[in-house]
C-alpha positions in Angstrom: -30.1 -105.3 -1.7 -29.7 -106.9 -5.4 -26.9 -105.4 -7.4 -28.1 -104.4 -11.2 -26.6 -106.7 -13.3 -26.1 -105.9 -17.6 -24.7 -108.6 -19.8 -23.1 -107.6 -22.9 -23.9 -110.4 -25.6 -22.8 -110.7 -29.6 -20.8 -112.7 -31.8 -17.3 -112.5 -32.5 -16.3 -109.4 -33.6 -19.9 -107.3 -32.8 -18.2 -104.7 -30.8 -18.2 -105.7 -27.4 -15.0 -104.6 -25.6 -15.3 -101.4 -27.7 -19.2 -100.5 -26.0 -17.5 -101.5 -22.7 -14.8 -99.3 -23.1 -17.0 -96.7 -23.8 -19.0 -97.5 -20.8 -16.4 -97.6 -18.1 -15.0 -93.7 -19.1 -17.7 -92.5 -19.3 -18.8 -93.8 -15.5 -15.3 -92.3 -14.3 -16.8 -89.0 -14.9 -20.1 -90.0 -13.7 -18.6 -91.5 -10.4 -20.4 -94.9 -10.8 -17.6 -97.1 -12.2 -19.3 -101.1 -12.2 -17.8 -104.1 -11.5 -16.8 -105.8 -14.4 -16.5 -109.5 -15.9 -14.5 -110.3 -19.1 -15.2 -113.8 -20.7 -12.8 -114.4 -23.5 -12.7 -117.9 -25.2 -9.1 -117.5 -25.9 -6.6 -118.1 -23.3 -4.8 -115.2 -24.3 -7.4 -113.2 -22.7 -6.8 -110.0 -25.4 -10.4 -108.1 -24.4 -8.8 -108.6 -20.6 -5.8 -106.7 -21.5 -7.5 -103.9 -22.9 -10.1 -103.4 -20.4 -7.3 -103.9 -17.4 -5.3 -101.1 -18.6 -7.8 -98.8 -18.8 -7.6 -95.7 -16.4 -10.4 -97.5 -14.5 -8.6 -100.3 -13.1 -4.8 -100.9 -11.9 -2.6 -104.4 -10.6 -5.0 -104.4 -7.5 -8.0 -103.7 -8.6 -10.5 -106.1 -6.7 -13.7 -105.1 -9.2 -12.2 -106.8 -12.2 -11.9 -110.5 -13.3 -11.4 -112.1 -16.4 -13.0 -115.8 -17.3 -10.6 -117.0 -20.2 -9.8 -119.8 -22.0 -13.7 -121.2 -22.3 -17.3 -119.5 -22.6 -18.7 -118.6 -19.6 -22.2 -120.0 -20.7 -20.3 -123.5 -19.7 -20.5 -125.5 -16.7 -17.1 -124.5 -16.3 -17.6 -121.0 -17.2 -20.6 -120.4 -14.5 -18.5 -121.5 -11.7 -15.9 -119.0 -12.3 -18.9 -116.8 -12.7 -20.0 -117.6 -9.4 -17.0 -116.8 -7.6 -16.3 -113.8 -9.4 -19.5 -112.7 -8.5 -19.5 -113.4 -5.0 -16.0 -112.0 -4.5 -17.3 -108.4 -6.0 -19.6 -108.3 -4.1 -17.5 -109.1 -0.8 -14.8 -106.6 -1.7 -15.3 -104.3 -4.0 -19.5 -103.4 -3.7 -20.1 -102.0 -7.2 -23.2 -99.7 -8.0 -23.5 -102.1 -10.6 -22.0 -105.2 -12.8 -21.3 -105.3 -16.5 -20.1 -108.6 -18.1 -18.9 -109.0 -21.4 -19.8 -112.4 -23.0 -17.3 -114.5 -25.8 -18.7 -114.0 -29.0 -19.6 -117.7 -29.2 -21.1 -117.6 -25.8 -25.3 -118.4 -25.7 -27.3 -116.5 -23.5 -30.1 -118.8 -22.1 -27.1 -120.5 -19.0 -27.0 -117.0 -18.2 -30.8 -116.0 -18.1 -31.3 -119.1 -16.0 -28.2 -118.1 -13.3 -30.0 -115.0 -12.9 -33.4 -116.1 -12.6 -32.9 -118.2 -9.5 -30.2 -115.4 -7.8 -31.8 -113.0 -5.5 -28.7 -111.2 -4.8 -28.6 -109.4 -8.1 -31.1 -107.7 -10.6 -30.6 -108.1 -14.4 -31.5 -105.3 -15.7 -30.1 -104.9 -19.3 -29.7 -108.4 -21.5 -27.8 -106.8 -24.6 -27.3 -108.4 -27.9 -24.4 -106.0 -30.1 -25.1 -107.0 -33.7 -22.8 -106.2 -36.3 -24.7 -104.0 -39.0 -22.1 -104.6 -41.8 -22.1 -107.7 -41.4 -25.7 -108.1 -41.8 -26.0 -106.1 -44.5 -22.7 -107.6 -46.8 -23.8 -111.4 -45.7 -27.4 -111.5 -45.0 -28.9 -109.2 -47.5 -29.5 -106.2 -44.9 -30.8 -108.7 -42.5 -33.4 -110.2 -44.3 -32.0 -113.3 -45.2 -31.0 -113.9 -41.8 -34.8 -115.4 -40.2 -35.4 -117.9 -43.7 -31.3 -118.8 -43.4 -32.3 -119.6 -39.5 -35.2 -121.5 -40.5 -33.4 -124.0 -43.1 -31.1 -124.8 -40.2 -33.9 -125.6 -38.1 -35.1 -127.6 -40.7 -31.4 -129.8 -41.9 -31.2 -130.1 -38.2 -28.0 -127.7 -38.8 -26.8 -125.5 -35.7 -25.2 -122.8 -37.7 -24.0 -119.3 -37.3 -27.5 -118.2 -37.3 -28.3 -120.1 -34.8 -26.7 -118.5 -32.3 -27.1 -114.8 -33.6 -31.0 -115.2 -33.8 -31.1 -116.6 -30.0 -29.5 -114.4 -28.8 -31.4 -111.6 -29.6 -34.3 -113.4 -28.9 -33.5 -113.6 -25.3 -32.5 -109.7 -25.5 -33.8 -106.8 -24.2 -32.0 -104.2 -25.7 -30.3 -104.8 -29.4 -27.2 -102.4 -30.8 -26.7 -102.2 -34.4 -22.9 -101.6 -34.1 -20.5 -99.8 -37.0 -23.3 -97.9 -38.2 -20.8 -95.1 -39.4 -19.9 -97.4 -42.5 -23.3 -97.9 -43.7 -26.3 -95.9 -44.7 -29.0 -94.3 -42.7 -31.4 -96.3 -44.6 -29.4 -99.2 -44.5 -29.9 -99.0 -40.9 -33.4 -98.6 -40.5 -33.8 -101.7 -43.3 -31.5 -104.4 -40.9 -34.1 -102.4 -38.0 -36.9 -103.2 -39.5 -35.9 -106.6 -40.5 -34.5 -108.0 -37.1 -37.9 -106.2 -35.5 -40.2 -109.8 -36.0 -37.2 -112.0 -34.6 -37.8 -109.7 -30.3 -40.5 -107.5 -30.9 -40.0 -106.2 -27.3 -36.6 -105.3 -27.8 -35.5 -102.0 -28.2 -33.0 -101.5 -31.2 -30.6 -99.0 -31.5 -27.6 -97.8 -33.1 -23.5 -96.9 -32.5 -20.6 -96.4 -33.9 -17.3 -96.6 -32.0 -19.1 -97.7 -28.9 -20.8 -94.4 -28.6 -24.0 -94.7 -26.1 -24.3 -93.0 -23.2 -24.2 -94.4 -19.7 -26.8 -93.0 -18.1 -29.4 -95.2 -21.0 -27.8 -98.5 -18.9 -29.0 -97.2 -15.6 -32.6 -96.9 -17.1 -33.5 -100.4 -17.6 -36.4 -101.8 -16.2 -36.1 -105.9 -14.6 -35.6 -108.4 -17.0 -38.6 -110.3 -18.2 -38.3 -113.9 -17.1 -41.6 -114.7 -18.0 -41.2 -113.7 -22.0 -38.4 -116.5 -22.6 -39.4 -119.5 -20.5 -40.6 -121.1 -23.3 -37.3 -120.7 -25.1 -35.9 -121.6 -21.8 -37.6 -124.9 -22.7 -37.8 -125.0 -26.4 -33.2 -124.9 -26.5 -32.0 -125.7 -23.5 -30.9 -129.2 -24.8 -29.2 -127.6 -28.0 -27.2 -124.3 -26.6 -24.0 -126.1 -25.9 -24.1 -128.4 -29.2 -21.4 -127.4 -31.6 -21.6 -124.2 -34.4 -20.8 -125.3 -37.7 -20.2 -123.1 -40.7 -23.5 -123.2 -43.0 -22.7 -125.6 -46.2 -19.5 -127.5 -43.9 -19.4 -130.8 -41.8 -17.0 -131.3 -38.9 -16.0 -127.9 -38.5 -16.4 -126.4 -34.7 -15.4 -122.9 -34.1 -11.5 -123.1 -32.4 -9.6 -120.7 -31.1 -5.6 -121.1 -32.1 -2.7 -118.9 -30.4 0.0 -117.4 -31.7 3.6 -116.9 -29.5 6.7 -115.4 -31.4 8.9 -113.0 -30.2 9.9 -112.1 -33.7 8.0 -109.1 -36.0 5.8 -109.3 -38.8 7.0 -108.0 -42.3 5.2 -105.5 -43.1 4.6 -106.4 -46.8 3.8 -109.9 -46.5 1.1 -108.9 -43.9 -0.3 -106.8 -45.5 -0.9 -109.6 -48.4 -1.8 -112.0 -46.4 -5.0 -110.0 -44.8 -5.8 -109.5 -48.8 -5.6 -112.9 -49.8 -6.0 -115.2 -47.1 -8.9 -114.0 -45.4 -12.2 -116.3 -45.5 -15.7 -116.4 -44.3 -14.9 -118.7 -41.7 -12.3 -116.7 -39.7 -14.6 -115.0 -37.6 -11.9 -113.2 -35.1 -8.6 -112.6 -34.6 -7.0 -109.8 -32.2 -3.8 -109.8 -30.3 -0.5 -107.4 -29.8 2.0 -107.3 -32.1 4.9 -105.4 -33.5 6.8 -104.1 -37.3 10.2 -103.8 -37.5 9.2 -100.0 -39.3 7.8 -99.0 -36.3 9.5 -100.9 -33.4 8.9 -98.4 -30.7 5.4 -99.3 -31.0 3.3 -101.8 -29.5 0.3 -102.4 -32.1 -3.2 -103.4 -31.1 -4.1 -106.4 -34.3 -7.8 -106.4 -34.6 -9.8 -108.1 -37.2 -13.5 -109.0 -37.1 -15.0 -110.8 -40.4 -13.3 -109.0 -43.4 -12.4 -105.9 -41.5 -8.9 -105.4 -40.2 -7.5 -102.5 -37.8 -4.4 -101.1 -36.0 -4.4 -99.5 -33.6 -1.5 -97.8 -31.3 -2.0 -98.6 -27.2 1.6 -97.9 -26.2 5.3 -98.1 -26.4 7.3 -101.1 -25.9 10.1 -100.4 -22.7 13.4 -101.7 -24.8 13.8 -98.9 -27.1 12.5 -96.4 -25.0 15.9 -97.9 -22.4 17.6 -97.0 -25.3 17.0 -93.3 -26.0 19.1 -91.4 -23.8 16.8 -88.1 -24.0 14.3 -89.3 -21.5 17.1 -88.3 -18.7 16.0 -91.4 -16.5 16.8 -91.7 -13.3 19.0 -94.8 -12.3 15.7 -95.7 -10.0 13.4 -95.1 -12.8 15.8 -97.1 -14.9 16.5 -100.0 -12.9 12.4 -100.6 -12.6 11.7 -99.9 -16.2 14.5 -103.2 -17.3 13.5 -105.0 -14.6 9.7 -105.1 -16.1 11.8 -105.7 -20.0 13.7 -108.2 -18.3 11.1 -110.4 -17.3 9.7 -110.9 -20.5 10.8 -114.0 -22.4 12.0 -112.0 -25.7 15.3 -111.4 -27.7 13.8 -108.3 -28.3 13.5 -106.7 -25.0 9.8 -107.0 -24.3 8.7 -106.7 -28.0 6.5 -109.5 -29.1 3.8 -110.7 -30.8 0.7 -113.1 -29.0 -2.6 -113.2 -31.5 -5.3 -115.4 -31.1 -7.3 -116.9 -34.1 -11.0 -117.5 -34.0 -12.7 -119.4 -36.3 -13.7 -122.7 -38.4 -11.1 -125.4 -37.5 -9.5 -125.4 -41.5 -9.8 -122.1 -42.2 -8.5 -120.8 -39.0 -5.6 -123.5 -39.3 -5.3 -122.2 -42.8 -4.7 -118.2 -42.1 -2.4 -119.0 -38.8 -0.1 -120.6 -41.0 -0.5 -117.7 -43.5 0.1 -115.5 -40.2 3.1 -117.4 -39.4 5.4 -117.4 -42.6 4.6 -113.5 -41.9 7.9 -113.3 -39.3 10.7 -112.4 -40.1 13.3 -114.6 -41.1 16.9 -115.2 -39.3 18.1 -113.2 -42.7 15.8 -110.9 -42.3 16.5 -110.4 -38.4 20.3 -109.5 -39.6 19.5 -107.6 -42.2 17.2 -105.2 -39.8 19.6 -105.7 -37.1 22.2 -103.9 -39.3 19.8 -101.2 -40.5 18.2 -102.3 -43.4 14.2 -101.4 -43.8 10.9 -102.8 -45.3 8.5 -101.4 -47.3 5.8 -100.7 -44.9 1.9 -100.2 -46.9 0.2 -100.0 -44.0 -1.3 -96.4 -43.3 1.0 -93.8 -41.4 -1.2 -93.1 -39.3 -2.4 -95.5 -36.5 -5.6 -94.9 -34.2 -4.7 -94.5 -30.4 -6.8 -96.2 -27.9 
């Protein structure tokens, strides 16, 4: 019997890993947890992370892998794919499979894979579109289609490009971050990405906020309605995004390694003045020497940036004598500190930076002149604070 399949398309920054979030607790309650694929262009492998340490899965989980490091619309990307696949459904037997798509990821390698499997069903092809983002860079949408067209045109494979595909090969669209702009705003960028897949189905969320059961009610995917895009692009998919108006400028991904924290202030200046258009992504861990029992969630999509709080590093929690640890309890929790390669225990920062080569060159240099220096180590070392503007309070995942 075919397993239901439901891929989770949208560029950099859409929402993805926040929908799938969503998703997976909500199927814990509904005792029909999927399978689930991960494809993160960056070798750090950040949506991974946050997915693994959901309640959903654990260390030896056999119905979750992760394709990092390149999109899985590549050669490359579908064997991994393949294997994935296979091995889910050898070991774990899911109801059903989700996979999450990299933001730069095109959906026609995927639509063919599919088309000539028999051992699973796509069901739901779903393109997460960004509604502020529409609205603050494509006039509610409705520049988006002519913008398209004038790349078609230059012979330009631009952002647009890929946005306008992949909801063309959709079957389902979700305006995401709706809760920042209007009602009518919403039903304007509706109305105005209608035209581009008038058989899709467009809705909106905010926070990831749809309910499960709406992903168990898709019908088969219609092969039939895309074989002439099929045609039309497949010798364009994997040619490289450039930023509208720039030459030479593929979309990169760059890593960042320290052990060392941010200061708070310069931070918090850079993400005002260093920001561009062409730094689509950036997300990663990361920690502030005002708040050093925390391990911080960096997330920035476009010209939004968020915190948010997923845990507590182990060292300073060692440290505080009032958890009343048991030597056995202890001895595991340093063991788990001692393994990471830190001077701070197992606080450290790894971000990854997603964007147009220069520009994303440009803000990880920003990023790193953000660390604190050796002075500044001593000087926090011995007790001495930073002014800290970021908000008190941090959003839990």
């Amino acid at each position: 019997m075919s397993i239901p399949v439901t891929i989770l398309h949208g560029f950099l920054g859409s929402g993805k890993t926040t929908l799938l979030r969503s998703i997976l607790s909500q199927s814990v309650e509904h005792d029909c947890v999927p399978g689930v694929v991960v494809n993160d262009m960056s070798e750090l492998d950040v949506d991974g992370v946050l997915i693994k340490n959901t309640e959903v899965f654990d260390d030896d989980s056999n119905d979750f892998f992760t394709i990092s490091g390149h999109s899985i619309s590549s050669a490359k990307g579908l064997k991994e794919l393949k294997v994935a696949l296979k091995t889910l459904k050898k070991n774990a037997q899911p109801p059903w499979i989700i996979i999450e798509t990299s933001g730069s990821s095109h959906p026609l390698p995927l639509i063919e894979f599919f088309k000539n499997n028999r051992d699973y069903a796509l069901k739901g092809v779903i393109t997460l579109v960004d509604s502020t983002w529409l609205k603050d860079d494509y006039q509610f949408a409705q520049s988006l289609v002519p913008k398209w067209q004038e790349n078609l045109s230059n012979q330009v494979r631009g952002i647009e490009n890929l946005l306008v595909e992949q909801i063309l090969f959709s079957n389902q669209i979700f305006l995401t971050k709706t809760d920042k702009i209007t009602a009518k705003a919403v039903e304007t960028i509706a109305q105005a990405l209608h035209p581009i897949n008038p058989y899709a189905a467009i809705s909106g969320t905010a926070w990831g906020n749809m309910d499960v059961t709406q992903f168990h009610q898709f019908e088969d995917y219609n092969f039939f309605l895309v074989e002439q895009l099929i045609t039309e692009l497949r010798s364009t998919v994997n040619a490289p995004l450039t930023l509208s108006g720039k030459q030479n400028q593929k979309i990169v991904s760059k890593v960042i390694r320290d052990d060392r924290p941010f200061h708070p202030t310069r931070l918090w200046e850079v993400c005002h003045n260093h920001l561009t258009h062409g730094v689509f992504r950036s997300k990663g861990f990361f920690w502030l020497p005002t708040r050093d029992e925390m391990s911080l969630l960096w997330s920035q999509a476009n010209g939004s940036v968020g915190l948010e709080f997923v845990g507590f590093w182990r060292a300073p929690i060692l440290k505080d004598e009032s958890h009343n640890f048991t030597q056995e309890h202890y001895d595991i929790l340093k063991k788990k500190v001692d393994k990471i390669e830190s001077r701070f225990g197992d606080r450290r920062c790894r971000l990854t930076v997603i964007g147009q080569k220069d520009e994303a060159s440009s803000f990880v240099k920003a990023l790193e002149a953000c660390f604190l220096t050796d002075e500044e180590l001593n000087f926090w070392r011995n007790g001495g604070t930073f002014e800290d503007p970021w908000p008190t309070n941090v959003a839990k995942i």
